[in-house]
BAKOL-32973 format. One record per atom (N, C-alpha, C, CB): x, y, z. Coordinates in steps of 0.02 Angstrom, whole numbers, plus 50000, padded with zeros to 5 digits. Glycine has a CB too. Example, Ala and Ser with C-alpha at 12.3 -4.5 7.8 and 13.67 -1.06 7.14 Angstrom:
2
506604971650390 506154977550390 506604983550390 505654977650452 506424988850354 506844994750357 506455000250394 507044997050286 
// end
This chain:
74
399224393659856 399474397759802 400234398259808 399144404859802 400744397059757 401404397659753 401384404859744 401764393559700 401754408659797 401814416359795 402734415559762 401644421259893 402624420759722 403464421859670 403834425659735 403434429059572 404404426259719 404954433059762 405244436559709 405714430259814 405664440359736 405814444259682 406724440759667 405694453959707 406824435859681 407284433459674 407634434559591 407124427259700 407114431659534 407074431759474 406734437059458 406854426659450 406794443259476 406494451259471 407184452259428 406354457159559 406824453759344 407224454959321 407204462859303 407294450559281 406874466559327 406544472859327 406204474759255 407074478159349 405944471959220 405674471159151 405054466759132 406194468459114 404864466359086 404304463859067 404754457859022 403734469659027 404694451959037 405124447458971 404584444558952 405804441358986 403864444358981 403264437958955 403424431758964 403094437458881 402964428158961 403164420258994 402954419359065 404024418758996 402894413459065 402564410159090 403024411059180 402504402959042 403374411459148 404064408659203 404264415459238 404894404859154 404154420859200 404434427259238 403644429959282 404824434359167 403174429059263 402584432459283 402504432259356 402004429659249 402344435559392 402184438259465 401554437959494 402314444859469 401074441259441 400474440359444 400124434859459 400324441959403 399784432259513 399494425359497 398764426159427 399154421959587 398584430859440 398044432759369 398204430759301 397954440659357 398754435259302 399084433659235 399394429459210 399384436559220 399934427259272 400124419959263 399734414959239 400284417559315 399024413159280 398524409559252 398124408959197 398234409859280 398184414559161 397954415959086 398554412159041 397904425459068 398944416359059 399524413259015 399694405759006 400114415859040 399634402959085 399624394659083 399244392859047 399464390759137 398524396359048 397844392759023 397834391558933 397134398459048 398404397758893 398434398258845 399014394658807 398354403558843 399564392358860 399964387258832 399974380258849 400524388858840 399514379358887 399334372258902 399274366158842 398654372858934 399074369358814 398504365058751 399364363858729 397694370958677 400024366558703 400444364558691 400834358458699 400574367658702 400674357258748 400964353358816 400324345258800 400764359958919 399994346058769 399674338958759 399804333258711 399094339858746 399544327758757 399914321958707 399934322158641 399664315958713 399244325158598 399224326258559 399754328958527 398864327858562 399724335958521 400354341058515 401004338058530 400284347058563 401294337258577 401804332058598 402144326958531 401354326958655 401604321258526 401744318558453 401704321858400 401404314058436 401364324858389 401484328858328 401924330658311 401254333058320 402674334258360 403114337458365 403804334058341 403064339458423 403444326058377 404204322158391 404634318758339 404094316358438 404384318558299 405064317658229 405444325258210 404604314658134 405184328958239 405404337458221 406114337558262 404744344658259 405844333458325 406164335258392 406724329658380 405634334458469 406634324058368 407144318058344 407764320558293 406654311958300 407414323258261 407764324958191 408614330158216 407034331158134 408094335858259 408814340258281 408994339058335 408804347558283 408764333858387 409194330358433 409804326758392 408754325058474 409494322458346 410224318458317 410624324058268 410004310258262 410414328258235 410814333158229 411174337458290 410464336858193 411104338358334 411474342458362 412134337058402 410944347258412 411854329658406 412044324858438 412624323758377 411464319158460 412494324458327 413014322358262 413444327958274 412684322158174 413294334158269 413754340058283 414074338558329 413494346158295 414044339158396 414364338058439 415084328358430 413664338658495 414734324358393 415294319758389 415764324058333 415024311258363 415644325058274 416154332158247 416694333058258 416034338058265 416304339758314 416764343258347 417234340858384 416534346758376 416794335158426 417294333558483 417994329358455 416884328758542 418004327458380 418574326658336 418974331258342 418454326158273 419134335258355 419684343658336 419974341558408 419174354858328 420644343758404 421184342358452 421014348858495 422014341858419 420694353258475 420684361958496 420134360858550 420394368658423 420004366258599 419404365758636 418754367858605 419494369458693 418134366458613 417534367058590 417014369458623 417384362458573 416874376658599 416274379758648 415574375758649 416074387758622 415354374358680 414594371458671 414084374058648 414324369958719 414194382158668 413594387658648 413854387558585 413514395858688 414504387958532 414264387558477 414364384058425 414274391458463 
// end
Protein backbone atom coordinates (compact mmCIF):
# COMPACT_ATOMS: atom_id res chain seq x y z
CA UNK A 1 0.00 0.00 0.00
CA UNK A 2 1.46 3.57 -0.97
CA UNK A 3 0.91 5.37 2.47
CA UNK A 4 0.50 9.55 1.59
CA UNK A 5 2.51 12.13 4.16
CA UNK A 6 1.36 15.07 4.90
CA UNK A 7 3.83 16.71 2.74
CA UNK A 8 0.87 17.87 0.23
CA UNK A 9 -1.47 18.47 3.49
CA UNK A 10 -3.10 21.19 2.24
CA UNK A 11 -5.31 21.41 5.36
CA UNK A 12 -8.64 21.30 3.25
CA UNK A 13 -10.75 19.14 1.40
CA UNK A 14 -9.80 20.01 -2.54
CA UNK A 15 -11.28 16.32 -3.89
CA UNK A 16 -9.32 14.46 -6.30
CA UNK A 17 -7.76 11.88 -6.73
CA UNK A 18 -4.35 13.31 -6.00
CA UNK A 19 -5.03 15.10 -2.66
CA UNK A 20 -6.90 12.09 -0.91
CA UNK A 21 -5.25 10.40 2.20
CA UNK A 22 -7.62 7.91 2.67
CA UNK A 23 -6.67 4.69 1.02
CA UNK A 24 -10.75 3.91 1.08
CA UNK A 25 -11.59 6.80 -0.53
CA UNK A 26 -8.85 7.21 -2.66
CA UNK A 27 -9.90 3.85 -4.14
CA UNK A 28 -13.45 4.77 -4.87
CA UNK A 29 -12.48 7.74 -6.45
CA UNK A 30 -9.82 5.88 -8.74
CA UNK A 31 -12.49 3.30 -9.35
CA UNK A 32 -14.84 6.15 -10.61
CA UNK A 33 -12.38 7.92 -12.87
CA UNK A 34 -10.81 5.13 -14.39
CA UNK A 35 -13.25 4.44 -17.11
CA UNK A 36 -11.91 8.09 -18.26
CA UNK A 37 -8.61 7.05 -18.80
CA UNK A 38 -9.62 4.26 -21.52
CA UNK A 39 -8.65 3.75 -24.92
CA UNK A 40 -11.88 4.17 -25.77
CA UNK A 41 -12.52 7.54 -24.10
CA UNK A 42 -8.95 8.54 -24.92
CA UNK A 43 -9.93 8.58 -28.75
CA UNK A 44 -12.89 9.98 -28.45
CA UNK A 45 -11.27 13.05 -26.97
CA UNK A 46 -8.39 13.42 -29.38
CA UNK A 47 -9.36 15.82 -32.15
CA UNK A 48 -10.78 17.99 -29.08
CA UNK A 49 -7.31 17.68 -27.65
CA UNK A 50 -5.43 18.33 -31.20
CA UNK A 51 -7.51 21.16 -31.95
CA UNK A 52 -6.38 23.34 -28.65
CA UNK A 53 -2.94 21.95 -28.61
CA UNK A 54 -2.42 23.67 -32.08
CA UNK A 55 -4.29 26.51 -30.82
CA UNK A 56 -2.45 27.23 -27.92
CA UNK A 57 0.79 26.18 -30.04
CA UNK A 58 -0.44 29.02 -32.66
CA UNK A 59 -0.84 31.46 -29.69
CA UNK A 60 2.25 31.02 -28.36
CA UNK A 61 4.13 31.53 -32.11
CA UNK A 62 2.01 35.10 -31.88
CA UNK A 63 3.16 36.15 -29.07
CA UNK A 64 6.52 35.16 -29.20
CA UNK A 65 6.44 37.93 -32.28
CA UNK A 66 6.22 41.09 -29.72
CA UNK A 67 9.66 42.50 -28.92
CA UNK A 68 8.05 42.84 -25.13
CA UNK A 69 8.30 39.89 -22.64
CA UNK A 70 5.45 37.29 -22.57
CA UNK A 71 3.78 35.73 -19.57
CA UNK A 72 2.96 32.11 -20.32
CA UNK A 73 0.14 31.92 -17.73
CA UNK A 74 -1.56 34.42 -19.84
Amino acid sequence: MFLKTNFNDRRKDLGGIFWEEDPIRHRAVAKNITPAFSSRSIRAIELLVHKYIDYAVAMMEELGQALERVELAD
